[in-house]
C-alpha positions as CSV (number, residue, x, y, z in Angstrom):
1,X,-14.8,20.0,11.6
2,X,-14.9,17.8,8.3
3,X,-13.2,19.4,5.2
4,X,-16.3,19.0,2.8
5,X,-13.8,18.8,-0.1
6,X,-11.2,15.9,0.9
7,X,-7.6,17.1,0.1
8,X,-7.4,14.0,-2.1
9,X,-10.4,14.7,-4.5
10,X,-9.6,18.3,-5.2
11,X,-10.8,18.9,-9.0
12,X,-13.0,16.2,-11.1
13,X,-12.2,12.9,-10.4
14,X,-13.6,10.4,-13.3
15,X,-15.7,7.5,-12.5
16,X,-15.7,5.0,-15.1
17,X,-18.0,2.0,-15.6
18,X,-17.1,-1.1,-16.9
19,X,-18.3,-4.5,-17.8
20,X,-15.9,-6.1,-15.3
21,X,-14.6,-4.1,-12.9
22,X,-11.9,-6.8,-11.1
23,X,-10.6,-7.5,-14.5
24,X,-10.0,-3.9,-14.9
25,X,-8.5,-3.3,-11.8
26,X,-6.1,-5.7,-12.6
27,X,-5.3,-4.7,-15.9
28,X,-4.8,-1.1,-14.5
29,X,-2.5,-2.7,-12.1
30,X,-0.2,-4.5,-14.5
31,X,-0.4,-1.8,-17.5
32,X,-0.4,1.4,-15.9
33,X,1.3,0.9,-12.6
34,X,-2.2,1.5,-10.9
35,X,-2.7,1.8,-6.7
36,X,-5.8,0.3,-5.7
37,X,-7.1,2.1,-2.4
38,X,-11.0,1.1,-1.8
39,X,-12.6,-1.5,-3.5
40,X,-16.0,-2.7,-2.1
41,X,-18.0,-5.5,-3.1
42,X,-21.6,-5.5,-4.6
43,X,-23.8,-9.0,-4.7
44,X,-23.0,-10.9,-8.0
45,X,-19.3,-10.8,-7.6
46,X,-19.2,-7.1,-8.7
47,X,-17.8,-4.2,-7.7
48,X,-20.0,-1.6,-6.3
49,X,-16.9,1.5,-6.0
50,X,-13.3,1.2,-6.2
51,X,-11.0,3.9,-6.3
52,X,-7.6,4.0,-7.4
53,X,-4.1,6.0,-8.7
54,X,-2.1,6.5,-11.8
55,X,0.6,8.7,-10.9
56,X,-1.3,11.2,-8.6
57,X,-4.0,11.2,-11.0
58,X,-7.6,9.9,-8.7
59,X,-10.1,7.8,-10.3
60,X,-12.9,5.7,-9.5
61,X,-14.5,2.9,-10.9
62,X,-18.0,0.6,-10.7
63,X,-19.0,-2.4,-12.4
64,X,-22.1,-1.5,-15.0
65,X,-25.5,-1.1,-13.3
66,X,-28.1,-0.6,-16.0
67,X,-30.8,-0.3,-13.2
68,X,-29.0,3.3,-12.4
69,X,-28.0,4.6,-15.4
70,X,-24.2,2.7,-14.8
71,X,-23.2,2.0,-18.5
72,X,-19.9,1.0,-20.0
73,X,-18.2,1.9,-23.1
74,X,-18.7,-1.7,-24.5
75,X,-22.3,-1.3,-23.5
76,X,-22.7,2.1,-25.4
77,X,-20.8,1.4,-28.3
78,X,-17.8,3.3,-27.6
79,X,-16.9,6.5,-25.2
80,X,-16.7,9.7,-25.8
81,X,-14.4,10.9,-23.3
82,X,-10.5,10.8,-23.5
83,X,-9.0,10.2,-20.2
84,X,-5.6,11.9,-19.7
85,X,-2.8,11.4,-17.4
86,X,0.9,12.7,-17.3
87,X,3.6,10.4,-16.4
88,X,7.5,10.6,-16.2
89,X,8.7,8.7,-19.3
90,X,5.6,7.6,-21.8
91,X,7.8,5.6,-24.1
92,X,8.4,3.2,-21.0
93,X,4.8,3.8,-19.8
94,X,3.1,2.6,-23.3
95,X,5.6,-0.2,-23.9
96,X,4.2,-1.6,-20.5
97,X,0.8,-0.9,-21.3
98,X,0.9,-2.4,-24.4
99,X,2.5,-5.3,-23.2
100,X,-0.2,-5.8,-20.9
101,X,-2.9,-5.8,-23.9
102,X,-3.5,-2.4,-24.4
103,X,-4.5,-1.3,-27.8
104,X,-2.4,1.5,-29.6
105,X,-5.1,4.1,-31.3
106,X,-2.0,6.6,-31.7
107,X,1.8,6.2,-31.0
108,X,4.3,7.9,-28.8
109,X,4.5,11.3,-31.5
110,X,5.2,14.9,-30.5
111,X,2.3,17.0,-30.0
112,X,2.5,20.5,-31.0
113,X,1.9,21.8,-27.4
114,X,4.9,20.0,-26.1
115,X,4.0,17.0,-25.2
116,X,5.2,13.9,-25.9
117,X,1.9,11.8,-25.9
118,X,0.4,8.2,-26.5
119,X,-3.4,7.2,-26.8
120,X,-4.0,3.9,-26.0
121,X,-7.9,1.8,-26.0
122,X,-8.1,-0.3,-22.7
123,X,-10.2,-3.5,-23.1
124,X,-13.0,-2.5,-21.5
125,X,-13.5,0.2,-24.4
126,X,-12.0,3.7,-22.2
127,X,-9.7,5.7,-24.6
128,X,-6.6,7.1,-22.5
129,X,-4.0,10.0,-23.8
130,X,-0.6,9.1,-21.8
131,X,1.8,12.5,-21.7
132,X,4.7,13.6,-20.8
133,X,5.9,17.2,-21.0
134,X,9.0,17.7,-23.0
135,X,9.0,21.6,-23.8
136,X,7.1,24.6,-21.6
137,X,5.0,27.2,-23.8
138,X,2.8,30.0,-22.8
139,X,-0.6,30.7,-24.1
140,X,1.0,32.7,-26.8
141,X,3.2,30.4,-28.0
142,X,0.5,27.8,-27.7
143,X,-1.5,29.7,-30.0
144,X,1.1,30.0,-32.5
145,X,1.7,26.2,-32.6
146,X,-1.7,25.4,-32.8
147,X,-2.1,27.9,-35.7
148,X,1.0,26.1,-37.4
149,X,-0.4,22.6,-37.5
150,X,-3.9,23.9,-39.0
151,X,-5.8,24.2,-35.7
């Protein structure tokens, strides 16, 4: 019997649109480390679905395709979603990414939730929060921390 919820899609798995999606493929390649699985092709030289890794983070991606509603962030004017992805050791993680021409919105900083975090602008317009954990909290302590920075 098929599993009707593949062990590898377990929880939401973003799709993002972009203006060109083997240019961002590569890019996620060389500035976030990422693992291309699936990429299938759609007439024009596009990309009709790819799918790929950061980490063990899933996500899938499609070259715009106004005809269906497919719009990118530089087609929109911006995006409001933040993506977010934990890795082992940010620092290393943005240095790379920047390196690789992505664009610093906010800088490696402790968070108050204990997290050590980076945001970072990709060039096709997609705004991505890179964290690692440095200190465990609980809800209450959370709350407190939260209440301490004016949250």
């Amino acid at each position: 019997m098929t599993n009707p919820i593949p062990e590898e899609y377990k929880g939401g798995v973003p799709y993002l649109n972009v203006h060109d999606a083997k240019a961002a493929l590569d890019f996620y390649r060389k500035a976030f480390g990422a693992r291309v699985s699936i990429e299938i092709p759609r007439q024009g030289d596009k990309v009709a679905h790819a799918e790929f890794r950061i980490g063990a983070a899933v996500f899938m991606l499609r070259d715009e395709y106004p005809e269906y509603h497919f719009r990118s962030p530089k087609t929109i004017g911006g995006t409001p979603v933040n993506l977010l992805v934990f890795v082992p050791d940010v620092e290393t993680f943005a240095e790379r990414a920047t390196a690789a021409g992505a664009r610093v919105i906010r800088p490696v900083e402790p968070q108050f939730h204990g997290d050590l975090q980076v945001e970072l602008e990709d060039p096709f317009g997609h705004s991505w929060f890179f964290t690692s954990r440095v200190a465990e909290m609980d809800a209450q302590e959370l709350k407190e921390a939260a209440s301490a920075v004016g949250l």
